[in-house]
C-alpha positions as CSV (number, residue, x, y, z in Angstrom):
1,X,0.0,0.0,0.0
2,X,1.3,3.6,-0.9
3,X,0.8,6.2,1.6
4,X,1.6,10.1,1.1
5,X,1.4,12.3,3.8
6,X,-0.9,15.4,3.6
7,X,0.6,18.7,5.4
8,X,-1.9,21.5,4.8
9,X,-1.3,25.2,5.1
10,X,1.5,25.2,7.4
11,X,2.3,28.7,6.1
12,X,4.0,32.0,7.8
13,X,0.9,34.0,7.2
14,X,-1.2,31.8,9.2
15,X,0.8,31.8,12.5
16,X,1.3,35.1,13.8
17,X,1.1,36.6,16.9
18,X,-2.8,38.0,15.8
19,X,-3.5,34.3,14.7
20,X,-2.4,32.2,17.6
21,X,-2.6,28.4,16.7
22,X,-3.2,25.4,19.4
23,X,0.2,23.9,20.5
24,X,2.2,25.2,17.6
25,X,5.5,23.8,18.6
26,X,3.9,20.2,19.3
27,X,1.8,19.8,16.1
28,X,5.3,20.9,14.4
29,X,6.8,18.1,16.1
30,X,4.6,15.4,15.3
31,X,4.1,16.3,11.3
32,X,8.0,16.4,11.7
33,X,8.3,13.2,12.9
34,X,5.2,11.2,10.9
35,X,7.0,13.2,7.6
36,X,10.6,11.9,8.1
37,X,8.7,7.9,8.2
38,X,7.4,8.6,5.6
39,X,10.5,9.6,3.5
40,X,12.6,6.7,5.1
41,X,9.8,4.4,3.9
42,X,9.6,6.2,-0.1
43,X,6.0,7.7,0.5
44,X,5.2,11.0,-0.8
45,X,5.7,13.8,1.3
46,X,3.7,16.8,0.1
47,X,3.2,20.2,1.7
48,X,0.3,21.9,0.1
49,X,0.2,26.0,0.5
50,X,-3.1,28.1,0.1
51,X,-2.5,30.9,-2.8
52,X,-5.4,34.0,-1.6
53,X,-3.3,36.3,-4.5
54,X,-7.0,37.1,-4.8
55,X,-7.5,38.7,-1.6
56,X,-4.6,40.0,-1.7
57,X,-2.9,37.7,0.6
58,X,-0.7,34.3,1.0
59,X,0.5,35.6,-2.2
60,X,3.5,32.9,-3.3
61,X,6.8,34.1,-3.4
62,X,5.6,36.7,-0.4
63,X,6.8,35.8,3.6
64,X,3.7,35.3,4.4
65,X,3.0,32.2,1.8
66,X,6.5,30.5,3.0
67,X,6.0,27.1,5.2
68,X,7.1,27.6,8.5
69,X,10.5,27.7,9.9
70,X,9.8,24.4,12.2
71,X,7.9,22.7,9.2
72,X,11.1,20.4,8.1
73,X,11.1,20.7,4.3
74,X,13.1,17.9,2.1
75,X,14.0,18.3,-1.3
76,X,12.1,15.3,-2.0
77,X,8.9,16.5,-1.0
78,X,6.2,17.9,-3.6
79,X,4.6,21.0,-3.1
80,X,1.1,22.2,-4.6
81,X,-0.4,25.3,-4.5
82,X,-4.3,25.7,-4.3
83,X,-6.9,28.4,-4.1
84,X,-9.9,27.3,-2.4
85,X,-10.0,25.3,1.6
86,X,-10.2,22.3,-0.5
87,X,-6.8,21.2,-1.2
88,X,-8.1,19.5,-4.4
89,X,-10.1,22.0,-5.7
90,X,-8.4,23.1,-9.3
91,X,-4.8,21.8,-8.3
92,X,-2.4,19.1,-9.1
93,X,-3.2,17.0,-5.9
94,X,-5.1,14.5,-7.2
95,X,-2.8,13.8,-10.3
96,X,0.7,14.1,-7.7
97,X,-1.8,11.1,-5.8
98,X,-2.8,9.3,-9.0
99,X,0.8,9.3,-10.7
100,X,2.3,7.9,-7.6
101,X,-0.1,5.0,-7.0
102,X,-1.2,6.7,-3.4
103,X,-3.8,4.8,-1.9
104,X,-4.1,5.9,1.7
105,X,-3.0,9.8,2.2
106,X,-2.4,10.9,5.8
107,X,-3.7,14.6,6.5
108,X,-2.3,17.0,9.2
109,X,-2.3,21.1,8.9
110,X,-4.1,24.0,9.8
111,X,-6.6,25.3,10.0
112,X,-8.5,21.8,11.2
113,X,-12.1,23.7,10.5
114,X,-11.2,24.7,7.4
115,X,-8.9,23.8,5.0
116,X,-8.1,20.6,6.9
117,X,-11.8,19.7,7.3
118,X,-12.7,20.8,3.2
119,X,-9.5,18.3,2.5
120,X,-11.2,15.7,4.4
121,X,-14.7,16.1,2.8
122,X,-13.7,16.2,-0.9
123,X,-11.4,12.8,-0.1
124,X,-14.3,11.1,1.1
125,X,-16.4,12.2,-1.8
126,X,-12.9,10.8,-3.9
127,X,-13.8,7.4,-2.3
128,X,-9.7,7.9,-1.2
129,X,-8.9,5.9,2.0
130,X,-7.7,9.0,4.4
131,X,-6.2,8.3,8.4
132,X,-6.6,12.2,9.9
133,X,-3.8,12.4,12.5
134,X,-5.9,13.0,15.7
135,X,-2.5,15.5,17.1
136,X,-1.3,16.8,13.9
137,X,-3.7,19.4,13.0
138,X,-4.4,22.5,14.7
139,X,-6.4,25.8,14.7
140,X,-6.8,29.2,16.3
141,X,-9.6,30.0,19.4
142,X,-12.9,30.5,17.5
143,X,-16.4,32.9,18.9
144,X,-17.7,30.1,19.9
145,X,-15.0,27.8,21.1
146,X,-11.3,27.7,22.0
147,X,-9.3,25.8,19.6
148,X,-8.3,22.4,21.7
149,X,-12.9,22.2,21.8
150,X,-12.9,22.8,17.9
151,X,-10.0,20.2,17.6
152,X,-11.7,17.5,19.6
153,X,-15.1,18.2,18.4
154,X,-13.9,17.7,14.4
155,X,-11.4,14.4,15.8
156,X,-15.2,13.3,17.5
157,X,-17.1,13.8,13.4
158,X,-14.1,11.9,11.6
159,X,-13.8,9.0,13.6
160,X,-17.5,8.3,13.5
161,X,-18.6,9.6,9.8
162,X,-19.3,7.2,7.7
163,X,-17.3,7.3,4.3
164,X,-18.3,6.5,1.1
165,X,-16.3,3.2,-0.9
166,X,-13.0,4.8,0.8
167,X,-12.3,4.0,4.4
168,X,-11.6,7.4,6.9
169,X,-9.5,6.7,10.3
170,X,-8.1,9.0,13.1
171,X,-5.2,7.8,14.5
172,X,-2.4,10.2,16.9
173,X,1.5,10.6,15.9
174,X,2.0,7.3,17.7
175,X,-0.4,4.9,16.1
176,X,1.2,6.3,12.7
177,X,4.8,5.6,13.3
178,X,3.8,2.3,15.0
179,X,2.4,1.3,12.4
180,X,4.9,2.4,9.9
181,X,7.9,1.0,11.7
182,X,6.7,-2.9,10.8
């Protein structure tokens, strides 16, 4: 089975001090360590990064559009740009997946109500077999919630939706390289 690993929006603009995302550092640490199994084992390693030239922002090229600093980028990875929350909307993702075989892609990122979540929904409608990492996605405090409640709540919806021919699994950091390691 050919995995590839998902990271989603892990971009300059999107942690700053006036957007202050759930355990930062740890998230960084565990989409560091789940992408480095992946490389050792040959699976795809692809950091996907949200173009808003539209608005006016996340503009590539710009600061704000760069991944993060902790965000460990190899120059094996594949990078795709995209315009929309979904991460397949009018991009190359589902090519990148098709042309290397993927059939099980592992999503992490920010923001998890957002882009993460839109990921999530058009893979399901893709029948694509997806395992969300349950500590390798974050967001920022919401109105109506702090971000750790929004986390939990959307890790609470994926483990018990019910996919379509595709299966959909939460799993944390552990589980993954567990698995990975046999």
């Amino acid at each position: 089975m050919i995995k590839a690993l998902l990271i989603i929006d892990m971009q300059k603009g999107s942690f700053t001090e006036e957007t202050p995302r759930y355990d930062t550092g740890g998230v960084c640490d565990r989409i560091n360590l789940i992408a480095e199994s992946f490389r050792k084992s040959d699976f795809p390693v692809i950091h996907i990064q949200h173009d808003s030239s539209r608005f006016k922002r996340f503009i590539p090229g710009t600061e704000e559009w760069e991944i993060i600093d902790e965000i460990h980028v190899d120059q094996c990875d594949h990078n795709i740009q995209k315009t929309a929350n979904d991460a397949f909307y009018h991009s190359e993702l589902e090519t990148l997946l098709l042309n290397h075989k993927v059939s099980e892609i592992y999503i992490t990122g920010c923001a998890t109500d957002f882009c993460v979540e839109s990921t999530i929904q058009s893979a399901i409608v893709k029948d694509l077999n997806i395992v969300v990492i349950q500590d390798g996605h974050t967001t920022a405090d919401r109105p109506h919630a702090n971000a750790k409640t929004v986390i939990d709540q959307y890790n609470f919806v994926w483990s018990n939706m019910i996919p379509t021919k595709g299966s959909l699994k939460v799993l944390s950091t552990d589980q993954v390289l567990e698995a990975n390691a046999k």
